[in-house]
N, C-alpha and C positions, 0 to 999 in steps of 0.2 A: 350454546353448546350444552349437551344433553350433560347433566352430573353422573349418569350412569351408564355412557357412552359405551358399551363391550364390543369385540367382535371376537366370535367364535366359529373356530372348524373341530368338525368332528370325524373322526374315522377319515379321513382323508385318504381317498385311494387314486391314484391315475398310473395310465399305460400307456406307450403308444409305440407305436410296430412290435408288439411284445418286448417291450423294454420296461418295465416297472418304475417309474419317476417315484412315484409318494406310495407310503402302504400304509394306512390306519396311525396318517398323525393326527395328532391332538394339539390343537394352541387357542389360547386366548389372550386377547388385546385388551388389559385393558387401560383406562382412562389416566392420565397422569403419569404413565410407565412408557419406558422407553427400554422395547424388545429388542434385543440383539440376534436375527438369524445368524447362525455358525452349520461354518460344515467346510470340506474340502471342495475341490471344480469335482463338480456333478454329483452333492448331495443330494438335491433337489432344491435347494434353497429359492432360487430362482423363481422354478414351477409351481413353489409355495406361495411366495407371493403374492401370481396372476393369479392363483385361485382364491388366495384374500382380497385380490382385490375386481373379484368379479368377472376379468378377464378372458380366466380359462376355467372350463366346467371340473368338475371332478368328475372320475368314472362313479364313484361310490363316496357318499358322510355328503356333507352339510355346512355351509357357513352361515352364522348367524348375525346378522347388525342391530344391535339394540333390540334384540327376542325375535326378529323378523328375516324370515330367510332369504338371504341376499340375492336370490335368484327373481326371487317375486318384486322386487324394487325399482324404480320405473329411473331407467341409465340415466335419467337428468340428476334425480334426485338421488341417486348413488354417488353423481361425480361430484354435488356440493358435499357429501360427509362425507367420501373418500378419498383424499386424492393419491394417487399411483406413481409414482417416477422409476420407470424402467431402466433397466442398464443400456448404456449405449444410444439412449433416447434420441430417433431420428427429429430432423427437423428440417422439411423438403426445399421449405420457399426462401428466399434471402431478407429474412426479418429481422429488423432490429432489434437489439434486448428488451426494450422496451414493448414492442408487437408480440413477443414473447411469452413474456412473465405476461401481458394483458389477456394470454390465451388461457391463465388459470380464471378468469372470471365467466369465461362463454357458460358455465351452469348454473350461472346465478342470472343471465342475461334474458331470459323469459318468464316469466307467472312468478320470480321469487320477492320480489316486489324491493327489489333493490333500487338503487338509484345510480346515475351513474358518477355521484358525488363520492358513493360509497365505493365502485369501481377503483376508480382513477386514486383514491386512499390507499385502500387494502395493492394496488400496484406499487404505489409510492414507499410503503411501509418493505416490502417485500423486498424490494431494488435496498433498500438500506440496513435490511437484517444482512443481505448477502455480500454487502458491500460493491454493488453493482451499478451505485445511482450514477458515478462517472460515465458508463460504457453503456449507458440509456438509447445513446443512438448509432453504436456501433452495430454492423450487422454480423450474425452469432456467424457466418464465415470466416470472419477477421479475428475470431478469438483464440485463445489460447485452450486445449482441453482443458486445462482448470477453471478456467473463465467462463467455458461453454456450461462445462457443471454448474458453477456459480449459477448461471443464468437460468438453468432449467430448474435447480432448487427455488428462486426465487419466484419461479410460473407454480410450482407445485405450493407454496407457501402463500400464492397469493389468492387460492382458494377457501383459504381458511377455513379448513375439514376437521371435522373433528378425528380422522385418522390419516396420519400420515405413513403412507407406504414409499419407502423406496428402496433400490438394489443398490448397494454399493456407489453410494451419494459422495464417500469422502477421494473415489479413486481417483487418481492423477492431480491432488491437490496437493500443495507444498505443505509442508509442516504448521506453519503458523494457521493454514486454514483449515487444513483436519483437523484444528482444535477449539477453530472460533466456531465450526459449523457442528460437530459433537455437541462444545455448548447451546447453540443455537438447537440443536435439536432438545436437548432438557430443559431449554425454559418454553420450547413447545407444547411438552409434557408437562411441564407444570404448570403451565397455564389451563390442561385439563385436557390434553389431546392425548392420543394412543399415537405412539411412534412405533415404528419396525421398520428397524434397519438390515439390511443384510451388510455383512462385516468381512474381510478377511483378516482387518489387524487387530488380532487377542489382544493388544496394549489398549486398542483404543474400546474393546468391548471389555474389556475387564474394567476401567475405569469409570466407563459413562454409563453404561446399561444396566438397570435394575432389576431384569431377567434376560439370561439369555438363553435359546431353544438349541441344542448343537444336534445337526443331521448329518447321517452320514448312511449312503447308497438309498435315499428315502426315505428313513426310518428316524425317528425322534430315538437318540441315544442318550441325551439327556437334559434336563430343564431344570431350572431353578436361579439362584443369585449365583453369579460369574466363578467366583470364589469355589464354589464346589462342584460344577459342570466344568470348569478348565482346570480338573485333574490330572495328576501326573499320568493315572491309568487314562484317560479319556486321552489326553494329547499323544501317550502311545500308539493307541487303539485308531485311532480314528486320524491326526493328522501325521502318525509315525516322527512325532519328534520328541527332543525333549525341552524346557525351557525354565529358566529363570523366573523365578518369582519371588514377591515379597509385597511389603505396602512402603510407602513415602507420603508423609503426611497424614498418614489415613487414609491414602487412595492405595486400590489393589493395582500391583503392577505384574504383566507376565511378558518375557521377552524369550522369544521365539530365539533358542542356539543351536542345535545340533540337529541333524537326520538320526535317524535310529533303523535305519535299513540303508 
């Protein structure tokens, strides 16, 4: 893994049926940092994403991977530094967990000179970050939505990217694992990876994320450490609420109380 690992967009613009998604955002990823996307349903948080991660074009700006514009980079070699976890991520065929997670290796499966020693590891490691090695031979039909998540975290995990993208990775988990997979995602980061997560719980982006990006209608309304982007005026303005905050521990807490309209 590269020590200088970035990913950068610029000017960010996209449209589509004359609806404006993004207008001239600005992010960057980088190495060791765990981004928090924010924003309300239909900031564009989403359509940010696919175009970090190669996905979807932009109408107008630029994404950059390690100085080199992500457009020009040959999709094999994009899907070993990148890997992507979509919301809602379909999965057509009745595959086991295990067939699963083994689908985060198909870009390492030709010319990278892997082995399939190395495969069946980086699977094994992945199924036990997620706590998933039990349910190895269940097929993702018979799961639970939280289990299904589990599972397709531990596919994107087993590519071992230097950037991990996903949409809303903690949704429909119980409490105890929105907080083992939060952790799991900063010793991702620390171990030297770009995380971005898209978030809708401020408790759990306020604590865990070391920048988070907040949009709203498209537009970048604000960035920086949690603490000063999940402002009182910000959570007016932008999610019409008001909330609770403080720190415990040392950790920043914000609890989402009231409507303000």
């Amino acid at each position: 893994m590269s020590a200088d690992t970035c990913l950068n967009a610029r000017d960010i613009s996209l449209a589509r049926d004359q609806t404006t998604l993004l207008s001239g955002v600005d992010i960057s990823v980088q190495h060791g940092q765990v981004l928090g996307l924010l924003g309300p349903n239909g900031a564009g948080k989403t359509t940010l994403l696919s175009v970090l991660a190669g996905i979807q074009a932009a109408d107008r700006g630029a994404v950059e991977f390690d100085g080199q514009n992500l457009a020009s980079l040959d999709p094999q070699a994009r899907a070993r530094r990148i890997a992507y976890l979509p919301q809602n991520a379909p999965v057509h065929w009745p595959l086991t967990v295990q067939s699963v997670v083994a689908l985060g290796r198909l870009p390492h499966r030709r010319g990278a000179g892997n082995s399939a020693a190395v495969d069946v590891a980086a699977v094994e490691q992945a199924l036990s970050h997620t706590a998933m090695t039990p349910y190895r031979d269940r097929t993702l039909s018979t799961l639970s939505g939280g289990e299904r998540m589990r599972a397709l975290v531990a596919r994107m995990l087993a590519v071992q990217a230097d950037i991990l993208l996903a949409d809303e990775p903690v949704s429909g988990l119980d409490p105890y694992f929105q907080l083992e997979f939060m952790d799991l995602f900063v010793s991702q980061a620390r171990e030297g990876r770009g995380v971005v997560l898209v978030l809708h719980d401020l408790a759990l982006a306020a604590r865990y994320c070391d920048v988070v990006v907040l949009l709203d209608q498209g537009r970048v309304v604000g960035e920086g450490v949690p603490s000063a982007v999940l402002s009182e005026a910000h959570l007016r303005s932008v999610y019409r609420i008001e909330a609770l905050q403080g720190d415990h521990n040392g950790n920043a807490f914000v609890l989402p109380w009231q409507r303000t309209q």
